[in-house]
PASEBA-1860 file (N, C-alpha, C; in nm, 3 decimals):
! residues 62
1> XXXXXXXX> 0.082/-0.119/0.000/0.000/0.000/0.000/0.087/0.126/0.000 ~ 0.196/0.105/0.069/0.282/0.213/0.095/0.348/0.300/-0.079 ~ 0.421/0.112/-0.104/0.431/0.130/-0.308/0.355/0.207/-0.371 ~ 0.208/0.193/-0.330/0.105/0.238/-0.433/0.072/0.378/-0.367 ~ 0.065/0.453/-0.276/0.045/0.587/-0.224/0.173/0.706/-0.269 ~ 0.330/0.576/-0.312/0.440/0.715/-0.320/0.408/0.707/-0.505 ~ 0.369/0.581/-0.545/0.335/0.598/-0.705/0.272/0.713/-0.736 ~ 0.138/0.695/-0.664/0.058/0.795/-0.678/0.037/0.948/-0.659
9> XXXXXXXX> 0.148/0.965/-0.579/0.175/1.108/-0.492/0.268/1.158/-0.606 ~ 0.354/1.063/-0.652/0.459/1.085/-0.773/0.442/1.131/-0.902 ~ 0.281/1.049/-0.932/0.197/1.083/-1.048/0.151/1.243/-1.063 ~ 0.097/1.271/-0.932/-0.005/1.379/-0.892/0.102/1.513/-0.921 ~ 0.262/1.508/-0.849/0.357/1.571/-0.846/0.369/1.619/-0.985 ~ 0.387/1.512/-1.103/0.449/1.524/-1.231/0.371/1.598/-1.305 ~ 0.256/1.548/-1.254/0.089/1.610/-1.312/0.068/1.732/-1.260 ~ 0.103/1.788/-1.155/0.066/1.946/-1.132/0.184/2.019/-1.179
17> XXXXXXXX> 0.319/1.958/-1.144/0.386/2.046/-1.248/0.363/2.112/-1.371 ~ 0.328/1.984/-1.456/0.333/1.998/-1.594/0.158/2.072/-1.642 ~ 0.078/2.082/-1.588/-0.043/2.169/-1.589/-0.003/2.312/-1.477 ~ 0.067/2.332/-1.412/0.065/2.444/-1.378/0.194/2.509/-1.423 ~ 0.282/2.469/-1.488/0.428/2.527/-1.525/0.367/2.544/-1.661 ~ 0.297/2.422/-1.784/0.308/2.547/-1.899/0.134/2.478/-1.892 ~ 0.052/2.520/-1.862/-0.144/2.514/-1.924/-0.157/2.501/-2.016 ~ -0.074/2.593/-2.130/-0.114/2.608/-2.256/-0.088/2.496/-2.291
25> XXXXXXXX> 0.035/2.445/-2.334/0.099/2.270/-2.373/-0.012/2.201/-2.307 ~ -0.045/2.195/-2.194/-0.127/2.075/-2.146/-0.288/2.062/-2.213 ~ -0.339/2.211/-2.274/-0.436/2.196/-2.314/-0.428/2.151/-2.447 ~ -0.343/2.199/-2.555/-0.286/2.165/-2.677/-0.282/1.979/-2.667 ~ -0.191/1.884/-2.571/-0.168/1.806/-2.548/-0.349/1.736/-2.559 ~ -0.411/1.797/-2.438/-0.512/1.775/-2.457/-0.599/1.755/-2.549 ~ -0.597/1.847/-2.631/-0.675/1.862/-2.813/-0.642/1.769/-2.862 ~ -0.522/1.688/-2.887/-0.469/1.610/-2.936/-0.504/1.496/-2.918
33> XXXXXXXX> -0.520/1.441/-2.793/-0.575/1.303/-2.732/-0.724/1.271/-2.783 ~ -0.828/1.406/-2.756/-0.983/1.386/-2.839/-0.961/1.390/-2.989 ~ -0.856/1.399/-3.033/-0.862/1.379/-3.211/-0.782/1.232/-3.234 ~ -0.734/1.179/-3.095/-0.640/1.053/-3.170/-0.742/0.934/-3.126 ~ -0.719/0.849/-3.262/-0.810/0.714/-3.248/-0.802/0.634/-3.153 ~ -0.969/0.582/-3.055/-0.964/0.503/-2.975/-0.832/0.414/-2.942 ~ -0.845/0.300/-3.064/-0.729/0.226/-3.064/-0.576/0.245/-3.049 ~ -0.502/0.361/-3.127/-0.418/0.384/-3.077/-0.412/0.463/-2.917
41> XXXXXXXX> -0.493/0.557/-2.908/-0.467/0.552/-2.749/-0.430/0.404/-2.667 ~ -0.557/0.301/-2.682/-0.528/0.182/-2.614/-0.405/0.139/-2.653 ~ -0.345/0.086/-2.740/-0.182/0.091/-2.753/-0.124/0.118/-2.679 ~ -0.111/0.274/-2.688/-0.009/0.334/-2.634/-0.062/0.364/-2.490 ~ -0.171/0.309/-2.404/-0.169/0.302/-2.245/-0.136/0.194/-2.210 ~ -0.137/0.034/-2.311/-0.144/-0.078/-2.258/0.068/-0.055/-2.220 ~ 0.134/0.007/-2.380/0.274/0.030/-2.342/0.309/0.103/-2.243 ~ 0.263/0.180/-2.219/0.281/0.271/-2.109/0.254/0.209/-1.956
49> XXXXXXXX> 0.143/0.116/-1.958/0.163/0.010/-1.831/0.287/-0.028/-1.820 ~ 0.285/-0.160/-1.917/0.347/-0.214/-1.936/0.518/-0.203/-1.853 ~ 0.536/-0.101/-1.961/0.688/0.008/-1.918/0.745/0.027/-1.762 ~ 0.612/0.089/-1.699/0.579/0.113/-1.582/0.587/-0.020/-1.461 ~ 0.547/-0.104/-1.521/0.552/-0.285/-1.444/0.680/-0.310/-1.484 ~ 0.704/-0.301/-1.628/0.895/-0.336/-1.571/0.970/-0.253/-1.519 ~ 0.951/-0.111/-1.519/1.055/-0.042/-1.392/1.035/-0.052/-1.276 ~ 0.890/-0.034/-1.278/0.868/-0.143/-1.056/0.936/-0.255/-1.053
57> XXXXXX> 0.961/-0.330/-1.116/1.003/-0.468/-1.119/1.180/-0.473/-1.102 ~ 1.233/-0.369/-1.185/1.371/-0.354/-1.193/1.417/-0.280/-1.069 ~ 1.321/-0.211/-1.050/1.311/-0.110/-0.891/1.384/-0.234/-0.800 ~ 1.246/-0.306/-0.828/1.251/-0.402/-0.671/1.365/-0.518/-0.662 ~ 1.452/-0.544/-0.772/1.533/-0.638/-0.796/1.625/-0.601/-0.782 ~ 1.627/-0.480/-0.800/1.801/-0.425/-0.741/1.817/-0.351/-0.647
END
């Protein structure tokens, strides 16, 4: 639980930076995501797990 609260605090961190340092990019970014196809979004979140499970994993092994 502990893993999953500094993930998340980590997420939230990266995420207010990057919406309060530049808005504009994040809304642009934004526009972008409602014009890109269902499917490739799913792609590119399943990689983006993915990615994410092997650096916890490499985390915890070394």
């Amino acid at each position: 639980m502990m893993l999953f609260l500094t993930a998340l605090g980590l997420m939230l961190v990266i995420e207010g930076f990057f919406y309060g340092g530049v808005p504009s990019f994040a809304k642009k970014m934004a526009a972008m995501v409602l014009e890109t196809p269902d499917e490739l979004l799913r792609k590119g979140g399943i990689v983006a797990a993915l990615i994410g499970l092997a650096l916890i994993w490499l985390a915890h092994r070394l």
